[in-house]
C-alpha positions as CSV (number, residue, x, y, z in Angstrom):
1,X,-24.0,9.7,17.2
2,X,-22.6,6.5,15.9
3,X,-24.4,5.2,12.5
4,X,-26.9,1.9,12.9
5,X,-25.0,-1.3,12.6
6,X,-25.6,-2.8,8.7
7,X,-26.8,-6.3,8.4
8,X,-23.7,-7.6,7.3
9,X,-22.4,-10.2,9.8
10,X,-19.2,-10.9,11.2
11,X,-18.7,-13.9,8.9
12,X,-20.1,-11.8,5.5
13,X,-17.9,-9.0,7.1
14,X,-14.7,-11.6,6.9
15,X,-15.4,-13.1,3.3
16,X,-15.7,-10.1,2.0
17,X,-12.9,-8.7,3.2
18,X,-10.3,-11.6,2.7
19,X,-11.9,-12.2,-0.7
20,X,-12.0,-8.4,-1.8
21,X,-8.0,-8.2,-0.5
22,X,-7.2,-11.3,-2.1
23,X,-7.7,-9.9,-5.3
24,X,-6.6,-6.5,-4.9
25,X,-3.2,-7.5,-3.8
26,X,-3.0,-10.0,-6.6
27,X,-3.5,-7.2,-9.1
28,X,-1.8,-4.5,-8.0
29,X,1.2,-6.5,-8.0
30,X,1.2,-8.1,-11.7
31,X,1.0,-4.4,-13.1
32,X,5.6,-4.5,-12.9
33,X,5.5,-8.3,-14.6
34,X,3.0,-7.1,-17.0
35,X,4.5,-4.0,-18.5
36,X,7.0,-6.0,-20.7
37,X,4.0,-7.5,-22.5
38,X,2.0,-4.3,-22.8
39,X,4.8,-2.6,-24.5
40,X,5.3,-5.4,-27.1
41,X,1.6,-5.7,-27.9
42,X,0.5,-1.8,-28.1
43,X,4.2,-0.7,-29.9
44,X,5.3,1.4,-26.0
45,X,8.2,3.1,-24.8
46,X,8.5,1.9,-21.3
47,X,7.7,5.0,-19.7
48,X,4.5,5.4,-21.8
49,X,3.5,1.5,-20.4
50,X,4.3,2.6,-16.9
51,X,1.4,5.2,-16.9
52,X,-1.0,2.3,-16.5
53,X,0.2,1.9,-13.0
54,X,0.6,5.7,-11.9
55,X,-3.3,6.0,-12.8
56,X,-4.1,2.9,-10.7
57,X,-2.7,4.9,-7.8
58,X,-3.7,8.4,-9.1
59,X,-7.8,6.4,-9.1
60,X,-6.7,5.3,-5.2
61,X,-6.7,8.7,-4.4
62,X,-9.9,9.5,-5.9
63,X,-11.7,6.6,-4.4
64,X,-10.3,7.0,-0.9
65,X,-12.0,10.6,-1.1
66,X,-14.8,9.7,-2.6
67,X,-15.3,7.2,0.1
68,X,-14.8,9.0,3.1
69,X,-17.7,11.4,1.7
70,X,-19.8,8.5,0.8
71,X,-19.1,7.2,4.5
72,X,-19.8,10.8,5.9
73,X,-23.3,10.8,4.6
74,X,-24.4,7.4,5.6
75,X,-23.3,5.7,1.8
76,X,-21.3,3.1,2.9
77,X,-22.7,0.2,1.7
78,X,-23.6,1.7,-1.7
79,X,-19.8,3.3,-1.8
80,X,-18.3,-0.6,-1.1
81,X,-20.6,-2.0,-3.7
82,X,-19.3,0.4,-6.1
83,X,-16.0,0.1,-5.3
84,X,-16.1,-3.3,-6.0
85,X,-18.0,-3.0,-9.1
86,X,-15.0,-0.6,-10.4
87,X,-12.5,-3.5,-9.3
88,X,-14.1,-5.8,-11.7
89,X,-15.1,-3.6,-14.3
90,X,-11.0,-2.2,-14.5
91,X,-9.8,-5.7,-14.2
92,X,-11.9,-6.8,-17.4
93,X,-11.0,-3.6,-19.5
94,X,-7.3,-4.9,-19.1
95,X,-7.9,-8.0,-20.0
96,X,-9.9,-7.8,-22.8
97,X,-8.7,-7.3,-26.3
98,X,-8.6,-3.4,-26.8
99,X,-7.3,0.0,-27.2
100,X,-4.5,1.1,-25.0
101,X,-6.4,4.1,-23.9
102,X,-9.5,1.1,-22.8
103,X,-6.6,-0.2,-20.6
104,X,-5.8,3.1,-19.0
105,X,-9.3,3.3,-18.2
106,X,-9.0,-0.1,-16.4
107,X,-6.2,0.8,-14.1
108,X,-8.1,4.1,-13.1
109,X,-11.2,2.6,-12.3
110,X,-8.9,-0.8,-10.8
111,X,-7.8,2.0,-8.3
112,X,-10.5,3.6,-7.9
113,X,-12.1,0.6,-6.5
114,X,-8.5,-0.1,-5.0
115,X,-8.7,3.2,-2.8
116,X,-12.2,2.7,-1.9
117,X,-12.2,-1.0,-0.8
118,X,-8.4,-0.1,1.3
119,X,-10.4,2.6,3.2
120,X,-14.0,0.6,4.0
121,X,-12.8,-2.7,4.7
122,X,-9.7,-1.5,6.7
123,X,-12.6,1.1,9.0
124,X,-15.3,-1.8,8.8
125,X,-12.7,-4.6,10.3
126,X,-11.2,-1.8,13.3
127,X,-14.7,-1.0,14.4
128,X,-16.8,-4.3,13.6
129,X,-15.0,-6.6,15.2
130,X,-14.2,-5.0,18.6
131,X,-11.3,-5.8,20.5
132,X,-10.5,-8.4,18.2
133,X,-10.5,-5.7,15.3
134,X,-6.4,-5.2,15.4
135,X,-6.2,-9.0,14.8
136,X,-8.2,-9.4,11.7
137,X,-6.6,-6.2,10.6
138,X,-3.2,-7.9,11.3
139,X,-5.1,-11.2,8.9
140,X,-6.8,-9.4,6.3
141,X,-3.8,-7.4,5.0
142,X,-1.3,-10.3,5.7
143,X,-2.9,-11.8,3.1
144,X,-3.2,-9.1,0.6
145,X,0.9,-9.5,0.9
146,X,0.1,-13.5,0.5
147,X,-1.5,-12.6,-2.6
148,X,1.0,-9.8,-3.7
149,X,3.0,-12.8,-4.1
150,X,1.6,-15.0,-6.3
151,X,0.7,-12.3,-8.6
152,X,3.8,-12.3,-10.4
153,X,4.0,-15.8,-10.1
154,X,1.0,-16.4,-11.8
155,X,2.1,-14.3,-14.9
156,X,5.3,-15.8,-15.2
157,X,3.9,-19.3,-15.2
158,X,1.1,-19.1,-18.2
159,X,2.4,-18.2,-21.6
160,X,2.2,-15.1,-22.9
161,X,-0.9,-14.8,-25.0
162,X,-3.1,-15.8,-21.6
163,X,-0.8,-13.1,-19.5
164,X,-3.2,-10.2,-20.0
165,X,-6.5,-12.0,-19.5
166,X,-4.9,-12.2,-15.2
167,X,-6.3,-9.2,-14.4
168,X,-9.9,-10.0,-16.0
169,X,-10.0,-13.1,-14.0
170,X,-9.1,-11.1,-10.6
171,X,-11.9,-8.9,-12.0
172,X,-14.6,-12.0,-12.2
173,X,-13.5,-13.0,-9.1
174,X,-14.2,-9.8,-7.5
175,X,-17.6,-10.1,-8.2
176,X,-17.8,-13.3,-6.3
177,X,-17.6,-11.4,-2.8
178,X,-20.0,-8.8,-4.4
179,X,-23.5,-10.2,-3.0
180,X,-22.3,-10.3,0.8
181,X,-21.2,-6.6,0.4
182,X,-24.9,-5.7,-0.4
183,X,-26.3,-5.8,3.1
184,X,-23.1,-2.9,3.8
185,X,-20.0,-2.7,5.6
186,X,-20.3,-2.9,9.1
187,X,-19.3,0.5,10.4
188,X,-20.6,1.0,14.0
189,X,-17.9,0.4,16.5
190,X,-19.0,-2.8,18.9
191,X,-19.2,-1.3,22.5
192,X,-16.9,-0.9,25.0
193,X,-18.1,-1.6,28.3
194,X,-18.0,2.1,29.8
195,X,-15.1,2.6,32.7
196,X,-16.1,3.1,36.3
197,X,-15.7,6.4,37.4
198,X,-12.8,7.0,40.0
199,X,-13.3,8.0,43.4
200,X,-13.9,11.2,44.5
201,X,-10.7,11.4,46.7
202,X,-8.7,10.5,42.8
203,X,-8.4,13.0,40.1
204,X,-8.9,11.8,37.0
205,X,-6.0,10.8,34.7
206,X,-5.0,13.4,32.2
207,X,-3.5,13.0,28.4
208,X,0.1,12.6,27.8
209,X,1.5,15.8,28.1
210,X,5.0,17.6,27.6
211,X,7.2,19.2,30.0
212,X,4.5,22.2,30.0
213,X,2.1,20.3,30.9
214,X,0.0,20.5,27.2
215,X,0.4,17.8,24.4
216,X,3.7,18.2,21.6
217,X,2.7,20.2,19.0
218,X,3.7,19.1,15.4
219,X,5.8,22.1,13.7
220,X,4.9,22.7,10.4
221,X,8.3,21.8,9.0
222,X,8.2,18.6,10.9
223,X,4.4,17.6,9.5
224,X,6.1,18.2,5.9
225,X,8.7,16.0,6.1
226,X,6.8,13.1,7.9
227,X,4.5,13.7,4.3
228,X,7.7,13.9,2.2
229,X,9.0,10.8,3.9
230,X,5.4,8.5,3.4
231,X,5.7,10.0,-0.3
232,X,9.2,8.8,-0.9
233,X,8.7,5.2,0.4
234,X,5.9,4.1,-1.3
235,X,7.2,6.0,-4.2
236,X,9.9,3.5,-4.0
237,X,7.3,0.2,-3.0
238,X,5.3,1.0,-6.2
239,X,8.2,1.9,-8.4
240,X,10.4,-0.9,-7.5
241,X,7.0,-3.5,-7.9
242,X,6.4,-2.3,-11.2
243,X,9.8,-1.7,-13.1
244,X,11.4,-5.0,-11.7
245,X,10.4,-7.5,-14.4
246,X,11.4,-4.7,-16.9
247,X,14.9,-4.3,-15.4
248,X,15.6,-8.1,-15.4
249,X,14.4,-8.4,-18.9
250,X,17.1,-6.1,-19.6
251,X,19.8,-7.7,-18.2
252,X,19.0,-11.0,-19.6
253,X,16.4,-12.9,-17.8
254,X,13.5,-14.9,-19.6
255,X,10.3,-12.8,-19.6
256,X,8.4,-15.3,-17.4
257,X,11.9,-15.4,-15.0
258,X,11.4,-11.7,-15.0
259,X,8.0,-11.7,-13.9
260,X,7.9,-14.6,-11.5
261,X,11.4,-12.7,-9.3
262,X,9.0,-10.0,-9.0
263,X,7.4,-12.0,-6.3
264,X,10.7,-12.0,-4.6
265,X,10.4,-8.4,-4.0
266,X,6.9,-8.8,-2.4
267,X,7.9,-11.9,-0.7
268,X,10.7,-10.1,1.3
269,X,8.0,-7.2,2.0
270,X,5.6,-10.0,3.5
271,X,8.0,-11.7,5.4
272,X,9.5,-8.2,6.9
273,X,5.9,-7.2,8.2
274,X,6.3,-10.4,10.1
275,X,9.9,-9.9,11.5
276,X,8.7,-6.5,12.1
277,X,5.5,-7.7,14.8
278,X,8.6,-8.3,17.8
279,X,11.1,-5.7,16.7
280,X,8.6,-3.1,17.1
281,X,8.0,-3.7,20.3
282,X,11.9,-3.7,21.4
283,X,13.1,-1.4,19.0
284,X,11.9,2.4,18.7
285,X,10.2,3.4,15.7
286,X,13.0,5.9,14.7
287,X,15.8,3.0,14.7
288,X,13.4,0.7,13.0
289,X,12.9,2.7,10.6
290,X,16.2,4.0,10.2
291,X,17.7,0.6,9.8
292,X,14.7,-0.3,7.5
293,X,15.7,2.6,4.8
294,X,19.4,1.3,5.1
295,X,18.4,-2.1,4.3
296,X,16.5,-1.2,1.2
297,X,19.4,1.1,0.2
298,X,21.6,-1.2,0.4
299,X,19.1,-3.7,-1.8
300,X,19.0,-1.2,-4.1
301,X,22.6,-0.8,-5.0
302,X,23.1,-4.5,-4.8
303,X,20.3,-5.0,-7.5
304,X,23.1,-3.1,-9.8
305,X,25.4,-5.8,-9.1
306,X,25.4,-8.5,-12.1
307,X,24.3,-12.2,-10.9
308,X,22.4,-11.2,-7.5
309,X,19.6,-8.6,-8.9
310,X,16.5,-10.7,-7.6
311,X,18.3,-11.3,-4.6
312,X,18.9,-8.1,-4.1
313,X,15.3,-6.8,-4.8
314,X,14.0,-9.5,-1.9
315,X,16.4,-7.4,0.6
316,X,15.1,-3.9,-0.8
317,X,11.3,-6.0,-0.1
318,X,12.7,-6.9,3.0
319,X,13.5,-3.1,4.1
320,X,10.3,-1.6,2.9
321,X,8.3,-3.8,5.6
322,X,8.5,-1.9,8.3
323,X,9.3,1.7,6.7
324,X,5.1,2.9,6.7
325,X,4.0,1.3,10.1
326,X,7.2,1.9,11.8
327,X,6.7,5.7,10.5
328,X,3.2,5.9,11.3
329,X,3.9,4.9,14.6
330,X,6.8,7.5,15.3
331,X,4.6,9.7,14.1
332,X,1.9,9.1,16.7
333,X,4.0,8.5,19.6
334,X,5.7,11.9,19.1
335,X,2.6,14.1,18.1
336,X,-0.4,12.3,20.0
337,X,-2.6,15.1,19.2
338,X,-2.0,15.1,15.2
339,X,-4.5,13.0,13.5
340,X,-5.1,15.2,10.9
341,X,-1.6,15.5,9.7
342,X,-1.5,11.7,9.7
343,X,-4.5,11.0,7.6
344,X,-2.5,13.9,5.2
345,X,0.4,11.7,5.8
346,X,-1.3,8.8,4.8
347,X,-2.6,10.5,1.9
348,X,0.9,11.5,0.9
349,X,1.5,7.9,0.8
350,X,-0.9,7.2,-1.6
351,X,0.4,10.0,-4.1
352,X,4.1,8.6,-4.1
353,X,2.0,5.4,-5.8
354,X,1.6,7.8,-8.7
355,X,4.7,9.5,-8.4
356,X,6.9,5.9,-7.9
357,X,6.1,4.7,-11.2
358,X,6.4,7.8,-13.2
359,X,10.0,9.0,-11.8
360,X,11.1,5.6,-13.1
361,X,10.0,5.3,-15.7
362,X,11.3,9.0,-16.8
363,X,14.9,7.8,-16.2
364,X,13.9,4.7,-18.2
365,X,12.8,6.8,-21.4
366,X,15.7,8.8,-20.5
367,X,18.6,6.3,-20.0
368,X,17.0,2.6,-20.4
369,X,16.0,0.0,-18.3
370,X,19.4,-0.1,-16.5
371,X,18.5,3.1,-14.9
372,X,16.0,1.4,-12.5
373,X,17.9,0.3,-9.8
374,X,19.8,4.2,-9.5
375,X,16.4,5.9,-10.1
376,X,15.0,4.4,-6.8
377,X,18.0,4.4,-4.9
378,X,17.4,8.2,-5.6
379,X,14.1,7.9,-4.0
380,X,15.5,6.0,-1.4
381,X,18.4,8.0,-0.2
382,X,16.1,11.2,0.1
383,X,13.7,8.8,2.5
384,X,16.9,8.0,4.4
385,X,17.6,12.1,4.5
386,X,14.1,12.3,5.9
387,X,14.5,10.1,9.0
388,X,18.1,11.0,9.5
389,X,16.2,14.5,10.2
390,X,13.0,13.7,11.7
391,X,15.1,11.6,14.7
392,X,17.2,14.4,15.8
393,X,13.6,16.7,15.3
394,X,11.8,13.8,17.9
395,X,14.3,12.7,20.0
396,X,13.6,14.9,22.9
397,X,9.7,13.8,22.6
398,X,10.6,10.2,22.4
399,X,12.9,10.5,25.6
């Protein structure tokens, strides 16, 4: 039985959500512009600055597990609230003139409310706005790549000494959508008008099935590398957002020019997920996906190239677009009946934010900055290994 509908409107349901994934986005992505200035002000080795951002991911973990129990025993609402709560209490420990383990603290619990809020609002929008849910999904994250962007902009564009007090403000703002989010997420699917039943002379229609006449099961080797492969992209989405600014600092760019190209890189991810909305329908997910890693492969090597590193960054942006819903989608079309390896899949996802970060920033301790481009190109060629594999594994399912 479904849980009772909250008292949270449709309109409460929408400002809360836009609001909460306004800010998320806009912090996540000034973590890359902001390492440069964390270094210089606590006395860090890049890699040691990094860890800020592998704990933000390492908290989204956390608080997407901790959510789903909440949800499971009818905590929703106090399980958003929190999750809020912990956005604004991690965006103030950043900000605020401290101890660098105070800011670690910030970026766990700035994920930890990061997980949480990805998981509610994303469930609350698919089932509280019906068949109009897909849509506002489609709006609500569209904007957290809206927001992604000015991010870095915004860092690059005050001087230095305001640069850290960013994520406090995100953190204040966060608490502006709080007092909608006490009457709870809305969580009860809207109903369906219930099918007529077909006539006795029809059978009824039976699941997709292959050429035994049962659904595709998903080989175990097959489930591990559709994990490997969410694990390496986003490795290479969070390791590329937050190493950027460091990179072009090394090769010579202004700090603030540094951290304002940043947004390039999230630009070029926004404006894929839009290019993306047609192809998908013409294009199967394994050749979208396919020419999606080769695009940020080729980004990647280009950002080695003296003279066209931003550029090249905004094509690696461009690539990453489609890589997780194109994947996602080949891996539902091929395995209908796997929902639990996809939420695994998912889950992956979220660990290569933790991984991402760290991988780079060991070959930056290890070799220096100029090591960032090659480090994710690494990470990137083993994706491109992944589905190289995985479409000669589905192509008989896919026809």
């Amino acid at each position: 039985m479904s849980p009772p509908r909250s008292a949270m409107s449709p309109g409460q349901l929408t400002f809360t959500g836009v609001g909460v994934f306004l800010v998320v986005g806009a912090a996540v992505s000034m973590y890359g512009p902001l390492l440069p200035r964390l270094q210089a002000e606590f006395g860090l080795a890049p890699a040691a600055a990094g860890a800020v951002v592998s704990l933000h991911f390492a908290g989204g973990c956390v608080g997407i597990v901790l959510w789903a129990l909440a949800e499971a025993r009818g905590w929703a609402r106090p399980a958003l609230v929190t999750s809020i709560g912990a956005i604004a209490v991690g965006g103030l420990l950043i900000a605020l003139p401290s101890h660098w383990s105070a800011v670690l603290a910030g970026g766990a619990a700035l994920g930890l409310g990061y997980g949480g809020v990805v998981l509610g609002i994303n469930r609350s929008f698919a089932l509280g706005f019906g068949a109009r849910g897909g849509a506002m999904l489609n709006l609500v994250n569209a904007l957290y790549g809206f927001a992604a962007i000015l991010g870095p902009l915004a860092v690059g564009a005050v001087g230095e000494s305001w640069q850290r007090l960013l994520p406090g403000l995100c953190g204040v703002l966060a608490l502006v959508v709080l007092p909608p989010a006490l009457a709870g997420p809305m969580l009860s699917p809207v109903p369906a008008p219930t099918p007529p039943p077909p006539p006795p002379s029809e059978p009824a229609a039976s699941a997709p099935s292959d050429h035994g006449g049962r659904r595709p099961r998903l080989p175990l080797g097959t489930a591990a590398v559709f994990m490997v492969l969410f694990l390496l992209y986003v490795s290479v989405e969070t390791g590329a957002g937050a190493w950027i600014a460091t990179y072009l600092s090394e090769r010579g760019y202004p700090e603030a020019a540094a951290a304002a190209w940043t947004a390039a890189f999230w630009a070029g991810l926004s404006a894929g997920r839009l290019i993306a909305i047609p192809l998908s329908v013409r294009v199967s997910p394994p050749a979208l996906v396919l020419a999606s890693v080769l695009v940020v492969v080729i980004g990647l090597a280009g950002a080695a190239v003296p003279g066209v590193e931003p550029l090249a960054f905004g094509l690696a942006g461009l690539g990453c677009a489609a890589v997780f819903p194109g994947s996602f989608g080949w891996l539902t079309r091929a395995f209908p009946g796997a929902g639990t390896i996809g939420a695994l899949a998912i889950g992956a996802g979220m660990g290569g934010g933790v991984l991402g970060p760290a991988v780079v920033g060991r070959a930056v301790a290890a070799v220096g900055p100029e090591a960032v481009p090659w480090a994710l190109l690494a990470l990137a060629g083993a994706a491109l290994a992944c589905v190289a594999w995985l479409a000669r594994r589905t192509r008989a399912l896919l026809g």
